[in-house]
C-alpha angles and dihedrals in degrees: 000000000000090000095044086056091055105044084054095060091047087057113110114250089252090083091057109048112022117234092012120112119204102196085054088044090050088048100051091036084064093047100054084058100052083047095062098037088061076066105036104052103350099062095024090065098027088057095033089055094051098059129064119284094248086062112044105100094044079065094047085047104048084045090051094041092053091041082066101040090043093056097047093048088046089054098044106043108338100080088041083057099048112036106015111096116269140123128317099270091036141043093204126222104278100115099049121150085020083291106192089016106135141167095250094035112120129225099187101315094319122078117277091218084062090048085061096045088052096049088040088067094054091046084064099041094058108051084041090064091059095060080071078065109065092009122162100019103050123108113250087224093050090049099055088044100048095041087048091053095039094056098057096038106039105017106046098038093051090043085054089052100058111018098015092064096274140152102278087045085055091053091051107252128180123231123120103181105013116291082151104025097047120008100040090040087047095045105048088038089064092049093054091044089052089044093050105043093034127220137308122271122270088017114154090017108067125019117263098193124187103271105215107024087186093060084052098055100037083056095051098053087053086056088053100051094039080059101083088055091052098049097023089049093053090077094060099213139076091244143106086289098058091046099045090052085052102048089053103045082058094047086042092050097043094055100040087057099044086048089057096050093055104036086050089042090052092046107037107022097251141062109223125207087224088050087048095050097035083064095042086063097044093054090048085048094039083055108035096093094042099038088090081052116035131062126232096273088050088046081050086061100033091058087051096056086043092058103038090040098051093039097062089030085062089054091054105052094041110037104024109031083032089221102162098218089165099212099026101255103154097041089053102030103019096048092037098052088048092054105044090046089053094038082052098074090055108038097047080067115113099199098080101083113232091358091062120123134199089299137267118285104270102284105019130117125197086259103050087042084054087049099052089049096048088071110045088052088056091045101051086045094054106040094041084053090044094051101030079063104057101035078054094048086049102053088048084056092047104033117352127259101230140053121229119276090251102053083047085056090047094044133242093264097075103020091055108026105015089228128102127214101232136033110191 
């Protein structure tokens, strides 16, 4: 009896459950944790390092607060939006609450309470990039309402259109983690936001270095690492697909981050750790949408463009436009997402030789993929613009956007949470 028992428990979970697959479960299962770890701490203390000291844990604060709105809403109406049958621009409301989520319901062979736990992580982390957009002179208030309304009107209809059988996955876009869904949505979002809510006081007049350059480091290298479970986890299995995403988002990041160093050493005299990892995390961004797509000479190519493109996007913004996004979140996301969507559509294909990448969908050529690329890039732009405006325009009707200018000059820590972030 004592070896039946035994060999039961040695059975894969397959035979227990029919259609479900244990070894893609316990994959995805681990990357829903390294996603929400890029958020929570990765983000948190990238994000928290790069402003001034009076204002990190108004940052901290604002990353953890949407981590738990986002959640709930999820919970509530996002992942109906995104994922429940509906029409082409909207996934309807039939599975609120989770409705019909239950402990033994498939997605594919992995539960589909861990799919929406998966996309759930990816739901927190994206509205969390755009506080790098408007940070330390945003209402908390105005933080947790815009990012609650932008979630269900820019991020899950967006995320229906193009992995919840919309319009754009119809079409046969390519994007495999999210260049569209979270990186363009996020970026834009934050220009708008910087636009909007205008700049802090004294920019472009005195420095506002980064306070604690560790903190920024150590959080980048939690976003690098999270990474693999963002890109390798979009292919929700424990398969080729999942290692070679991951192979390439490394290759992509490391050189992204090597090309910044030198391009900001040979025009400015000195390579700088916020430049390096400013450019680790535009190449992960640059190759998230086409990792599930491109192969690791691709990747090579993909994590050059990234680091020569943001860098001098970022110069732009900032220097010339004088847009203060604070933490260059358009320049790096925004920029990124809208590169490696449309880089995507070049390098899948498996008629360049070494830079080939997993094909082309049937039918396709590199021009018409482009093209089709093309515009799902300009669609998501321009409806997350048109959107981000006026959920901005209504929480200044509502609440105000912005604190006083005294409560700015005093920073966010005390004025709007009456604790500071250091005590020495």
């Amino acid at each position: 009896m004592r070896r039946y028992l035994i060999l039961l428990a040695l059975m894969p979970m397959s035979v227990f459950a029919e259609g479900l697959d244990g070894a893609n479960t316990s994959w995805i299962l681990t990357s829903t944790a390294l996603v929400l770890f890029m958020t929570l701490p990765g983000l948190a203390l990238f994000y928290g390092g790069l402003v001034r000291s009076k204002n990190i844990l108004s940052v901290l604060m604002q990353c953890f607060a949407i981590a738990g709105i986002a959640s709930i809403l999820w919970l509530v109406v996002g992942y109906s939006i995104a994922f429940a049958e509906g029409n082409s621009y909207f996934g309807g409301l039939s599975k609120f609450m989770l409705s019909g989520v239950l402990e033994g319901s498939l997605s594919g062979n992995i539960p589909e309470s861990l799919f929406a736990l998966f996309q759930m992580t990816f739901a927190i982390i994206t509205p969390a990039l755009i506080v790098g957009g408007f940070a330390e002179r945003m209402k908390f208030s105005a933080v947790l309402l815009f990012s609650a309304f932008w979630l269900i009107v820019v991020y899950a209809p967006i995320t229906h259109w193009v992995w919840g059988g919309g319009w754009l996955q119809e079409m046969g876009l390519l994007d495999f983690a999210g260049g569209t869904v979270v990186h363009i949505t996020a970026g834009v979002g934050a220009l708008v936001a910087a636009i909007v809510v205008g700049p802090r006081k004294g920019f472009g007049h005195k420095p506002m270095p980064p306070h604690n350059m560790t903190m920024v480091v150590t959080g980048a290298g939690m976003l690098w690492v999270g990474w693999f479970g963002f890109n390798g986890g979009s292919a929700l299995a424990a398969n080729g697909d999942a290692a070679m995403a991951m192979l390439v988002t490394h290759i992509s990041a490391a050189t992204a981050a090597v090309t910044w160093m030198f391009y900001e050493w040979i025009k400015f005299g000195k390579p700088t750790a916020l430049g390096t990892v400013t450019g680790m995390v535009a190449g992960l961004g640059t190759i998230t949408p086409a990792s599930g797509f491109v192969g690791p000479a691709g990747a090579l190519v993909i994590g050059f463009v990234a680091g020569i493109v943001c860098f001098n996007a970022v110069i732009i913004i900032k220097q010339k436009l004088k847009i203060d996004d604070s933490l260059d979140v358009f320049p790096v996301h925004g920029v990124g997402g809208v590169l490696g969507t449309l880089l995507a559509g070049v390098f899948a294909s498996s008629e360049l030789g070494l830079f080939s990448g997993q094909g082309l969908a049937e039918g396709m050529t590199i021009a018409s993929q482009v093209g089709v690329q093309f515009i799902g890039v300009v669609a998501t732009f321009a409806y997350t613009a048109v959107a981000t405006y006026i959920i901005l325009k209504g929480v200044d009707m509502i609440i105000g956007l912005r604190v006083s200018a005294e409560e700015e000059q005093q920073g966010l820590d005390i004025s709007s949470h009456e604790e500071i972030g250091y005590n020495l």
